[in-house]
N, C-alpha and C positions, 0 to 999 in steps of 0.2 A: 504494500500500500504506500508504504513510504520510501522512493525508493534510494538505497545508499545510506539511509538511516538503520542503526541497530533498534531495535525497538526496547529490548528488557534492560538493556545496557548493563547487562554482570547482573540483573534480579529476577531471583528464580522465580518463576510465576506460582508454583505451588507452594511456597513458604508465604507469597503478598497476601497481606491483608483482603478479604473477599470484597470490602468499601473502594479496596483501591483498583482491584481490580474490575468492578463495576465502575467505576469513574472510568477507567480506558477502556472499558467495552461500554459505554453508552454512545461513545464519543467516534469510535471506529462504527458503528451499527447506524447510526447517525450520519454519519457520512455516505454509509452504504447507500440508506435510502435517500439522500438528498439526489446522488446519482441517480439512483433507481427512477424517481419523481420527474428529474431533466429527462430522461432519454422516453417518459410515455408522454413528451413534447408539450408538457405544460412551462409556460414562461411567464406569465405574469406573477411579480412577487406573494401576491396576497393567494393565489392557486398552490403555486411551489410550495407556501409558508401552512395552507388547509391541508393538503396531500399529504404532507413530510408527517403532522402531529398523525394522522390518522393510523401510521406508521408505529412512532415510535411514542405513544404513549402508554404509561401503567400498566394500563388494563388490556391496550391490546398484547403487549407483552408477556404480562401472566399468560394472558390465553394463550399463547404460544408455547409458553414453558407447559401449561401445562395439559396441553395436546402430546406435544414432546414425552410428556411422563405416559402418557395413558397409552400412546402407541408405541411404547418400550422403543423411543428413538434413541435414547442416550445410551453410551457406554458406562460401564459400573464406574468409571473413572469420571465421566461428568456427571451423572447424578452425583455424586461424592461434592463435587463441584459446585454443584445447582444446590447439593443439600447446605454447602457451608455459605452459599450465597441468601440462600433464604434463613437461614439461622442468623443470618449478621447483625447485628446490634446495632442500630442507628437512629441517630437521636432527635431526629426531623424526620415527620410523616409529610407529605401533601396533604392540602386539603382535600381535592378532588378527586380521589382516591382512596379504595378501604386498604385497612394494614396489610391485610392477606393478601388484596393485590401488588401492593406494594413489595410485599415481601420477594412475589413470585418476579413481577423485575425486576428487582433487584439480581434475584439469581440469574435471569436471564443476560444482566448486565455481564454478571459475572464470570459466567461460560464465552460469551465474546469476548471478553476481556484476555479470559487466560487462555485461547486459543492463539488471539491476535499475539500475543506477548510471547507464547510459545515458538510463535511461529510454524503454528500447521493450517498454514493457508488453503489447503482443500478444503479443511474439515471446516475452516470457518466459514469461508466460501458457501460449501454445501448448509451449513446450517442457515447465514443469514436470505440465502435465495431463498428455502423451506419458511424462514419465517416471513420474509415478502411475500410468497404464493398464498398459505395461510391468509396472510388479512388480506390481502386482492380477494380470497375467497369470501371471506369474512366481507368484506368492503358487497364484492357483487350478489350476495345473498340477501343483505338490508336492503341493496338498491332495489332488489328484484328480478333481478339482471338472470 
């Protein structure tokens, strides 16, 4: 993603705190869909800016994770993952969002995060397209579509 830049720089992603590593997976997932948004040829800022949250808020991200769980998508190494993401301890909730969901992006944060930081670009790859396809799905189910 970045290219010529180290990403972890000497920090093992499995030792990083699950906060920090949700900070760099919110931030890489983020970017994915800002892409994602540009190329289904929306350009006016306030479309780009409705598209993008539709993406990556809360609640569509729990549901992501936790489609994820229910279709045994994860490996016993990311559930571990996802487990220590949703267990994190943080001391600021949103308003517009309930804890539980919160909880569930958070760990979704945190699986992008220690993927990106690892450096298993498939695997990240493979998951954030999975979780773009998901709310497109989500997204053209409300519509009607």
């Amino acid at each position: 993603m970045f290219v010529g830049e180290e990403r972890s720089m000497g920090v093992n992603a499995k030792q990083l705190n699950s906060l920090a590593l949700a900070y760099i997976g919110d931030s890489v997932y983020e970017l994915y869909v800002r892409n994602h948004v540009i190329l289904t040829g929306k350009v006016k800022p306030n479309q780009l800016h409705h598209k993008t949250v539709q993406y990556v808020s809360g609640v569509g991200q729990a549901k992501v994770i936790h489609a994820w769980i229910e279709e045994e998508l994860l490996t016993e190494e990311e559930a571990a993952i996802v487990r220590r993401g949703r267990n994190a301890k943080s001391h600021t909730i949103p308003k517009n969002i309930s804890v539980a969901d919160y909880r569930y992006a958070t760990a979704f944060e945190t699986l992008i995060g220690y993927h990106y930081l690892e450096g298993n670009d498939s695997r990240l790859n493979e998951l954030m397209q999975l979780a773009v396809t998901y709310i497109d799905e989500q997204i053209a189910e409300k519509e009607g579509k």
